[in-house]
C-alpha positions as CSV (number, residue, x, y, z in Angstrom):
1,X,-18.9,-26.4,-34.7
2,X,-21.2,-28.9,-36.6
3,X,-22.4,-27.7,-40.4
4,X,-25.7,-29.3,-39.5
5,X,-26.9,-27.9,-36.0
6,X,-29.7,-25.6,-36.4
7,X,-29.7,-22.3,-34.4
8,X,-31.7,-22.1,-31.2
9,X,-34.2,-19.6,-33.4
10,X,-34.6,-22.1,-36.8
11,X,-38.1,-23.4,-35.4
12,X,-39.7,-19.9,-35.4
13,X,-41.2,-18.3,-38.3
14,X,-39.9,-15.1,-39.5
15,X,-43.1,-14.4,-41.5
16,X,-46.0,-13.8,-38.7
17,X,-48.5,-11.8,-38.9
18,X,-46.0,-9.0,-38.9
19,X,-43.7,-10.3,-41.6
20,X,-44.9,-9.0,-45.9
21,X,-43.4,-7.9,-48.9
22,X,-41.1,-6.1,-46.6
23,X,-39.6,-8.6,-44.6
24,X,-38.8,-11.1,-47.6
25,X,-37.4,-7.7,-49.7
26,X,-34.9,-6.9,-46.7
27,X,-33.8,-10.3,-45.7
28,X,-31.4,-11.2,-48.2
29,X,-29.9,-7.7,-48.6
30,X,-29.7,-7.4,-44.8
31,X,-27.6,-10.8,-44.4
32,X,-25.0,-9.9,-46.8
33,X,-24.4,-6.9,-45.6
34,X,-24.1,-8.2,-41.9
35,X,-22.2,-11.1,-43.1
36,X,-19.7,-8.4,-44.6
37,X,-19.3,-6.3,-41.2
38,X,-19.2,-9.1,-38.8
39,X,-16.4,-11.3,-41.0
40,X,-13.5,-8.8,-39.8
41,X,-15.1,-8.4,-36.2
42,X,-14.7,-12.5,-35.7
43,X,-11.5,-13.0,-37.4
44,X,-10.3,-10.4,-34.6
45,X,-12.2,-11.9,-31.9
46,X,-10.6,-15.5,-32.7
47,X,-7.3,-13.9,-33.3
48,X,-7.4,-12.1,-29.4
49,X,-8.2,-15.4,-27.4
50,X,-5.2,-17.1,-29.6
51,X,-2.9,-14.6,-29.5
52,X,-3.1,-14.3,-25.4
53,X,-2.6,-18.0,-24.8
54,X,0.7,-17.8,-27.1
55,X,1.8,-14.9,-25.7
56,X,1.1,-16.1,-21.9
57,X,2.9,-19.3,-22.8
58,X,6.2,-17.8,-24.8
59,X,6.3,-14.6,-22.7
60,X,4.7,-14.2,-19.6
61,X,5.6,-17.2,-18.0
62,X,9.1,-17.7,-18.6
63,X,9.3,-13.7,-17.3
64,X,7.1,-14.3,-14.5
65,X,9.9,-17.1,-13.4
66,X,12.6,-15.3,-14.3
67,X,11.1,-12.5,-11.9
68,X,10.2,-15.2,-9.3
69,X,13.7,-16.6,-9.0
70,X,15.6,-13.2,-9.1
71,X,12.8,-12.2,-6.1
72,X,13.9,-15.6,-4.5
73,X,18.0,-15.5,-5.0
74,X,18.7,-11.5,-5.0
75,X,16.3,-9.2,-3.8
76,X,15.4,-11.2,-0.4
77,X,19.0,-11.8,0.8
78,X,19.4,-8.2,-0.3
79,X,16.8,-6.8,1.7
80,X,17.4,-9.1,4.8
81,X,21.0,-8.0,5.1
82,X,20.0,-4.4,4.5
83,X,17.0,-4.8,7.1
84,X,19.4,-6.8,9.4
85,X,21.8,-3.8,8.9
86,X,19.3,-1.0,9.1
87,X,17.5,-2.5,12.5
88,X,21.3,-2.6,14.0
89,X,22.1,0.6,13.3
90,X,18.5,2.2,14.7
91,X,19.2,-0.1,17.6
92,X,22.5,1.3,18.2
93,X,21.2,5.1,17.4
94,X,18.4,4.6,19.3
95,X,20.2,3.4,22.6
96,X,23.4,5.4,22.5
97,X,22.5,8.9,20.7
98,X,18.4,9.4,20.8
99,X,18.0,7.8,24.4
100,X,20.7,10.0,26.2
101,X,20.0,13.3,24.3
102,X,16.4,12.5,25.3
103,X,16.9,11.5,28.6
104,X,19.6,14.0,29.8
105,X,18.9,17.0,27.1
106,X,14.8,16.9,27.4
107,X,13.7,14.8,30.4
108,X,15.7,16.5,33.0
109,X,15.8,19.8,31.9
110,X,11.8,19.8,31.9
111,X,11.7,18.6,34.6
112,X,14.1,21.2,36.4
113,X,12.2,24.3,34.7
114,X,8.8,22.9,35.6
115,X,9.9,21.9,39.7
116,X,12.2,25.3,39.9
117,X,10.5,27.7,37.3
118,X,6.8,26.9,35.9
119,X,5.7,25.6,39.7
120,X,6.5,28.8,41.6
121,X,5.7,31.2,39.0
122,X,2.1,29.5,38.9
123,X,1.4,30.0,42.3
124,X,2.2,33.2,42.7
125,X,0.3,34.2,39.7
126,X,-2.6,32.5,41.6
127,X,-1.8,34.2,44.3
128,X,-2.2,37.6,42.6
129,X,-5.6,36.5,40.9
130,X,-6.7,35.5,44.4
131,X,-5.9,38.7,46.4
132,X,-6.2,41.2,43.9
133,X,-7.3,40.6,40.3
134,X,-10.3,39.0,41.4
135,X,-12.6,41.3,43.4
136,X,-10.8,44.6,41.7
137,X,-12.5,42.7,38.0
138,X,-15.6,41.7,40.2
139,X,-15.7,45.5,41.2
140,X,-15.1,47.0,37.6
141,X,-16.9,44.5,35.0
142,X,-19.3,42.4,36.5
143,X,-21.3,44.6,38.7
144,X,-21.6,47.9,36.6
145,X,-22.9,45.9,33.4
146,X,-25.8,43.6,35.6
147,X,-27.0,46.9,36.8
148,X,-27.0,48.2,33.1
149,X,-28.8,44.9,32.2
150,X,-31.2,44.7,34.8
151,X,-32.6,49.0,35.9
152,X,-31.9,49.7,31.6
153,X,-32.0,46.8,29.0
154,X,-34.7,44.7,30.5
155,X,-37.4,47.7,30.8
156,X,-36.7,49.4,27.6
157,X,-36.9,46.0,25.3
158,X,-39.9,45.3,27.6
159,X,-42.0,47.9,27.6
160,X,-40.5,49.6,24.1
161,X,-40.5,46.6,22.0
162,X,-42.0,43.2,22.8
163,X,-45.6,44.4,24.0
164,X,-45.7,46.9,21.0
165,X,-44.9,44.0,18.7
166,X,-47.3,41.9,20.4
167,X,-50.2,44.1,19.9
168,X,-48.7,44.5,16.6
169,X,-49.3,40.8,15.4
170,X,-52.7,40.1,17.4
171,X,-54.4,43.1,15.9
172,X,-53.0,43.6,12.8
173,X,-50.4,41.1,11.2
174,X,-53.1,38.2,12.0
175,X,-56.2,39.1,10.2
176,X,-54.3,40.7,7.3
177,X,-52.8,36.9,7.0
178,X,-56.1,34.8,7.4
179,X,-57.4,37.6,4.2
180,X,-54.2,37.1,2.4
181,X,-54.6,33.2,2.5
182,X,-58.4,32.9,1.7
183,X,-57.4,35.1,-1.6
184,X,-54.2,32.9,-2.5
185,X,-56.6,30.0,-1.8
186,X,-59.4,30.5,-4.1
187,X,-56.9,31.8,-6.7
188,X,-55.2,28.5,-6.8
189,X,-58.4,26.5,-6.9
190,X,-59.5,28.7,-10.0
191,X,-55.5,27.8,-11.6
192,X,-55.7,24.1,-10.7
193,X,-59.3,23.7,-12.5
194,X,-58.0,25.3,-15.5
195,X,-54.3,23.2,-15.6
196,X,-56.2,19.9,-15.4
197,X,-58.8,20.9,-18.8
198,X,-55.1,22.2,-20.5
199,X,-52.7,19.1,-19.3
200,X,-56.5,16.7,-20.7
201,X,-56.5,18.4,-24.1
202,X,-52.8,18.5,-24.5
203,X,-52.4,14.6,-23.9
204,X,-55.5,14.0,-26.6
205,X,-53.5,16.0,-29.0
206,X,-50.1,13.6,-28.2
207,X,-52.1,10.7,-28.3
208,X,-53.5,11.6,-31.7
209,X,-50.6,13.0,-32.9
210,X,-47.8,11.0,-31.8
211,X,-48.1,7.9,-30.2
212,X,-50.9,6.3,-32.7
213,X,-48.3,7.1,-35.9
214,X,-45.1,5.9,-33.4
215,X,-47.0,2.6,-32.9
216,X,-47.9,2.1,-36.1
217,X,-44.4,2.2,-37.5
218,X,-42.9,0.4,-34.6
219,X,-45.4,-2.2,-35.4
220,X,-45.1,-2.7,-39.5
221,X,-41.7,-1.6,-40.0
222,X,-39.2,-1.6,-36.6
223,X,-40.4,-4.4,-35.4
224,X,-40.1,-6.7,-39.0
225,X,-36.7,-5.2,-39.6
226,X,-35.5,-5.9,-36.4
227,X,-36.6,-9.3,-36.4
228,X,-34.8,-10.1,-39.9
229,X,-31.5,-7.9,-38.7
230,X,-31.2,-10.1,-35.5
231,X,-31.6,-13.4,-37.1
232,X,-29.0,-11.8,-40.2
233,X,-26.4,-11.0,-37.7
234,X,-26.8,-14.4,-35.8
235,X,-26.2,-16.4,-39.3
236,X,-23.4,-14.3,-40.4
237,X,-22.2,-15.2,-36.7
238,X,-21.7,-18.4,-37.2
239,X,-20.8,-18.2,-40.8
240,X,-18.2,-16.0,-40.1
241,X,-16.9,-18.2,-37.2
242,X,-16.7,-20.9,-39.9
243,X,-14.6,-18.7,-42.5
244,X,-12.2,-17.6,-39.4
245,X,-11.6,-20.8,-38.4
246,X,-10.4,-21.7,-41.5
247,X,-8.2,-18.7,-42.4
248,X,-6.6,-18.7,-39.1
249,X,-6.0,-22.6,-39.2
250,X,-4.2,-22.0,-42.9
251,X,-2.3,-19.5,-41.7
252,X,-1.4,-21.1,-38.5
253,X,-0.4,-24.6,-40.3
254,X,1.6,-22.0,-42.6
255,X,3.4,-20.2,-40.3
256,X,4.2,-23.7,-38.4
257,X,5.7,-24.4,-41.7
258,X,7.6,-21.5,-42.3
259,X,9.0,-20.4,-38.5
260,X,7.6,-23.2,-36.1
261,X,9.6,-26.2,-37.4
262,X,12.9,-24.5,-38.5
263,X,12.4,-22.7,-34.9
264,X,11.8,-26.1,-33.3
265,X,14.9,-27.6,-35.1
266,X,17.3,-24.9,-34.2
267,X,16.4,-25.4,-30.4
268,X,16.9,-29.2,-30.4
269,X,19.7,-29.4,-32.4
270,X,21.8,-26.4,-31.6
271,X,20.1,-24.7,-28.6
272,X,19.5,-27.6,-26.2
273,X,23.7,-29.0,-26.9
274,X,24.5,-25.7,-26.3
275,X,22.9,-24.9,-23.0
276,X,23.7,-28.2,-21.3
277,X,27.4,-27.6,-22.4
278,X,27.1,-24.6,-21.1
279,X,25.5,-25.7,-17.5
280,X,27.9,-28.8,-17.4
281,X,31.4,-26.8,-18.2
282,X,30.6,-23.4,-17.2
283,X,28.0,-23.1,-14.7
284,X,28.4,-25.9,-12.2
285,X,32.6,-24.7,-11.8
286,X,31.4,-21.0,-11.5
287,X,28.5,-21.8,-8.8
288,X,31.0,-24.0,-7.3
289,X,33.9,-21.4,-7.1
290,X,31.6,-18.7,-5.6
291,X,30.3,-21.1,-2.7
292,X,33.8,-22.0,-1.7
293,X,35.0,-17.8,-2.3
294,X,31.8,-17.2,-0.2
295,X,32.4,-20.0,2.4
296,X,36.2,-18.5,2.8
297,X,35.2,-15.0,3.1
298,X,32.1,-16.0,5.8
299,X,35.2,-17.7,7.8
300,X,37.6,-15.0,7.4
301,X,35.5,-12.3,8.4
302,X,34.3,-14.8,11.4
303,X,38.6,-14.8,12.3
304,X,38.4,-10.9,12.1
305,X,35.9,-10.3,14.5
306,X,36.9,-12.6,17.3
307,X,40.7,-11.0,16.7
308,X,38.9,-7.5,16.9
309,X,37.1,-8.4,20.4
310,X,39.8,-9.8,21.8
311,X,41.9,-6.3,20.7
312,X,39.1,-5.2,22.3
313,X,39.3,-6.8,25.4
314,X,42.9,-6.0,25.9
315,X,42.9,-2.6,25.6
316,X,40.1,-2.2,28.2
317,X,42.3,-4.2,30.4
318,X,44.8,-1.7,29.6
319,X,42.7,1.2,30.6
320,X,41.7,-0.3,33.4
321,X,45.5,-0.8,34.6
322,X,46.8,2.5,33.5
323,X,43.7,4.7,35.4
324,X,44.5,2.1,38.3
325,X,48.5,3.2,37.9
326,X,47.5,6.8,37.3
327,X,45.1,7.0,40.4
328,X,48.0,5.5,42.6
329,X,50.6,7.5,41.6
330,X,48.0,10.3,42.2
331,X,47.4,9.6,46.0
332,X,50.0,7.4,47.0
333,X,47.9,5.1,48.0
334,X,48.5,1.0,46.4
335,X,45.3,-0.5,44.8
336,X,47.9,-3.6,46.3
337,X,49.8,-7.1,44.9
338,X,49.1,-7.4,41.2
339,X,47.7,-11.0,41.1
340,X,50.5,-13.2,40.7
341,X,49.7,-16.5,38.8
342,X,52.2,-18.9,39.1
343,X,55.0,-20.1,36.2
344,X,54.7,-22.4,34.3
345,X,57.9,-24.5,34.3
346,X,58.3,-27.8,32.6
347,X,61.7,-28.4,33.6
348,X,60.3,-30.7,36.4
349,X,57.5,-33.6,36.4
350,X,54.6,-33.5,39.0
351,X,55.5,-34.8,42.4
352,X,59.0,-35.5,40.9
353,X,61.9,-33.7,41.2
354,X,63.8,-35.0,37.6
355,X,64.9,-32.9,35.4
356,X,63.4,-33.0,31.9
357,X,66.2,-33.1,29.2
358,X,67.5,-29.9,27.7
359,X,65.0,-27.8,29.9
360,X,66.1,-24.9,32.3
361,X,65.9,-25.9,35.9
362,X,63.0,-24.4,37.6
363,X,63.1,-21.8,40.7
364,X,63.5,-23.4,43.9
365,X,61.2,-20.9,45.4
366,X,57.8,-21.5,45.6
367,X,55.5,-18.4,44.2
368,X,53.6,-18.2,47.3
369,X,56.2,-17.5,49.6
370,X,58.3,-15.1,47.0
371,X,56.1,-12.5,48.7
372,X,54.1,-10.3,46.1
373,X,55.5,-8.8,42.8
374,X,55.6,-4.9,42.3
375,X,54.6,-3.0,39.6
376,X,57.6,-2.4,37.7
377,X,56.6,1.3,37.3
């Protein structure tokens, strides 16, 4: 900040018309004492901007990338696998336990009790209602009470109450309520007249009493004294500003001294060897070594699971040639030939009959008129 700008308020004059002995007895006073209150309030406020920007640039941004990659490397491959795993096994619950029990423990038995139970039970209640309930209720509850209503209820609130309270009202309630309100009227002209002369002489008495001594002070005392504490507090602003600046730069160009540069000479010459030793020799042949661990467990768990479906395959087809035996020896009845595919012998060339060195000599018999192979069983 430039020791020679003016404030914004140097070309007005702090001793109008309002200003005396008063304003030029406070004015001194009043900016050493503001000067003294407001020097600890701006060393704090330069102190919170600073200390922010160091601690966003030490702290919160080396932690919001640590956070970024460990969100980037562990928890989304983590949480896709689990999702993958989680939406598999709902798929497979869903399809195999909830859809059956649903379908076969809900669906049809509903569906059974309502066609064989609910449907025939409603219509013969409906029945019932039709034939019997209805007229019988007709006969015992509707007709007795609109009789009651009609020859007992109607007559006596006719004739015994409404006309009686009719006549009541016209000839009575009415002009006992046109009296009633002419009184209340008058009454509350008479009231009004005399609240209007008390609220009048109350407000002289304010006026006199209070408001011409509140705007007299306000005038020659609040209004000078607030004038000189403003323009205090806005030059003990800026002097202030200039005294924090220069404490905080001392004891920022001292603590550079005393931590920053040993700090920053520890890091270059120890820290930054260090680390890239540490990358070079002990990083790179770990990250290396878990790729080619990873890559050889991906490929021997890819060797399991084609060994499993083919397991899997051949014990169907093992089931499906035992029931096929069982169901045969059960009826006597042949599901016929097994399907006979034909050898294969390399004993003898194609089209050739020579005999291939120190290979057993094929069948003469050709497999298709061998006549078909029996099940051994």
């Amino acid at each position: 900040m430039d020791l020679e700008k003016q404030p914004a308020y140097a070309h007005r004059r702090t001793d109008g018309p309002g200003a005396g002995c008063l304003t030029v007895a406070v004015r001194i006073p009043v900016r050493v004492v503001v000067l003294l209150v407001v020097l600890p309030v701006r060393l704090v406020w330069d102190a919170v901007p600073a200390t922010a920007r160091a601690l966003d640039r030490i702290a919160l941004r080396p932690l919001g990338r640590a956070c970024a990659w460990l969100y980037a490397s562990v928890l989304t491959p983590v949480a896709r696998g689990l999702a993958v795993a989680v939406g598999r096994l709902a798929t497979a619950v869903w399809q195999w336990v909830v859809v059956p029990v649903v379908r076969y423990g809900v669906v049809v038995s509903a569906v059974w009790i309502h066609t064989y139970l609910l449907t025939p039970l409603g219509h013969g209640i409906r029945l019932l209602y039709e034939t019997l309930l209805t007229p019988l209720g007709r006969a015992l509850l509707v007709w007795p009470w609109a009789a009651l209503w009609r020859y007992v209820v109607v007559p006596v609130v006719t004739y015994g109450l409404a006309r009686p309270a009719v006549w009541a009202y016209r000839h009575l309630l009415t002009p006992l309520g046109h009296g009633s309100a002419w009184l209340l009227t008058a009454l509350g002209r008479g009231a009004a007249a005399t609240g209007r002369a008390l609220i009048a002489a109350l407000v002289w008495l304010l006026l006199l009493l209070v408001v011409t001594p509140v705007s007299w002070v306000y005038r020659r005392v609040l209004v000078p004294v607030g004038r000189e504490a403003g323009a205090a507090l806005a030059v003990a602003w800026r002097v202030a500003g200039y005294l924090s600046r220069a404490v905080w730069r001392a004891l920022g160009l001292l603590a550079w001294q005393l931590v920053g540069r040993p700090v920053r000479w520890t890091y270059r010459r120890l820290c930054t060897p260090l680390g890239h030793w540490v990358r070079d020799r002990v990083w790179a042949p770990a990250r290396t070594a878990a790729v080619a661990a990873g890559r050889g467990a991906r490929d021997a768990l890819r060797w399991t699971a084609r060994g499993a479906r083919d397991a899997l395959r051949w014990t169907a087809e093992t089931v499906r040639r035992a029931r096929r035996d069982v169901w045969g020896a059960l009826t006597g009845v042949r599901g016929g030939p097994w399907p006979v595919e034909p050898p294969e012998h390399r004993a003898r060339t194609l089209g050739s009959t020579t005999i291939v060195p120190g290979a057993a000599p094929a069948p003469e018999t050709s497999p298709h008129t061998a006549g078909p192979v029996r099940d051994p069983g």
